[in-house]
C-alpha positions as CSV (number, residue, x, y, z in Angstrom):
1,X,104.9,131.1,115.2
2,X,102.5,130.1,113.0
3,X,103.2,128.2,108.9
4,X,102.5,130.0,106.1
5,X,100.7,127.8,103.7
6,X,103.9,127.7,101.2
7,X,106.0,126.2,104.0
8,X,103.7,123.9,105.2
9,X,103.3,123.0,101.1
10,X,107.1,122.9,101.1
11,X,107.9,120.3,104.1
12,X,105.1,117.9,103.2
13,X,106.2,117.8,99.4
14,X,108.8,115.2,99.3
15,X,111.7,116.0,96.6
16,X,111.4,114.0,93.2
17,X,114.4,112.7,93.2
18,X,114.3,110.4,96.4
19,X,113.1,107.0,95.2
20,X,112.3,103.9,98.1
21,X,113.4,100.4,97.0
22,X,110.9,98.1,98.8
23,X,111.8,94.3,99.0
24,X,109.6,91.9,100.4
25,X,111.5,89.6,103.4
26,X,108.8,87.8,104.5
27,X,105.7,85.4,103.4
28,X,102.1,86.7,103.8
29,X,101.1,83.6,104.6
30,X,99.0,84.4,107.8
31,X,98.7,88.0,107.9
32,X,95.6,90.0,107.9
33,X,94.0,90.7,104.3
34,X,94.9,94.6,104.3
35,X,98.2,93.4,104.7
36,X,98.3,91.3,101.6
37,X,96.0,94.2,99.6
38,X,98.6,96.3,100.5
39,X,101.7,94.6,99.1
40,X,99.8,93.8,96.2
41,X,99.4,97.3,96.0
42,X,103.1,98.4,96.5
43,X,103.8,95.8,93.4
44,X,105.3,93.2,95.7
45,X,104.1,89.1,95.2
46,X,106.9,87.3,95.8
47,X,109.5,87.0,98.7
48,X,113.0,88.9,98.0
49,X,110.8,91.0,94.8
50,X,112.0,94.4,94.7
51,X,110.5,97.6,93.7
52,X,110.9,100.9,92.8
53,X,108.3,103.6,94.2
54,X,108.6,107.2,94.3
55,X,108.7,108.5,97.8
56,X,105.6,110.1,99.3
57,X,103.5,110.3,102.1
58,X,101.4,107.0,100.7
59,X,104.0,105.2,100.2
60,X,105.0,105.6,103.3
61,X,102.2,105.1,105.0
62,X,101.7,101.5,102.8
63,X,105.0,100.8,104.1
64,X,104.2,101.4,107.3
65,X,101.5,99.0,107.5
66,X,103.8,95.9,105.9
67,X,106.6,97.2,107.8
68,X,107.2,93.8,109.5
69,X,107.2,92.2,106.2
70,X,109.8,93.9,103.6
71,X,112.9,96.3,104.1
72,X,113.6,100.0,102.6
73,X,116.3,101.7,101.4
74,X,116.3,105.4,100.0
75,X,118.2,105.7,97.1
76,X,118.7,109.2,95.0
77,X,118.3,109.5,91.5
């Protein structure tokens, strides 16, 4: 059965409400530069700094990639 174009608009749109709380757990001392660009993109600098982000697929997918180096939890607003 084939999507319609609203229902595949609908499952990748993630609510507005769900927020990700990101905390760094680990140094970046010796991981790869994309790594490091991509904590300093998420906001993160220091080891057990926490942030807010809203949560999306590139979020996610920054996550994903540092994944070995903080922790998540979803939180509701």
């Amino acid at each position: 059965m084939a999507q319609t174009s609203s229902d595949a608009t609908a499952q990748s749109t993630p609510t507005s409400d769900t927020k990700l709380v990101v905390t760094q757990v680990r140094s970046t001392i010796g991981v790869k530069a994309n790594q490091r660009a991509t904590l300093k993109s998420l906001g993160l600098r220091k080891i057990r700094q926490t942030v807010e982000r809203d949560d999306t697929p590139q979020i996610r997918g920054m996550i994903h990639t540092v994944r070995h180096l903080v922790t998540v939890e979803e939180v509701g607003s």
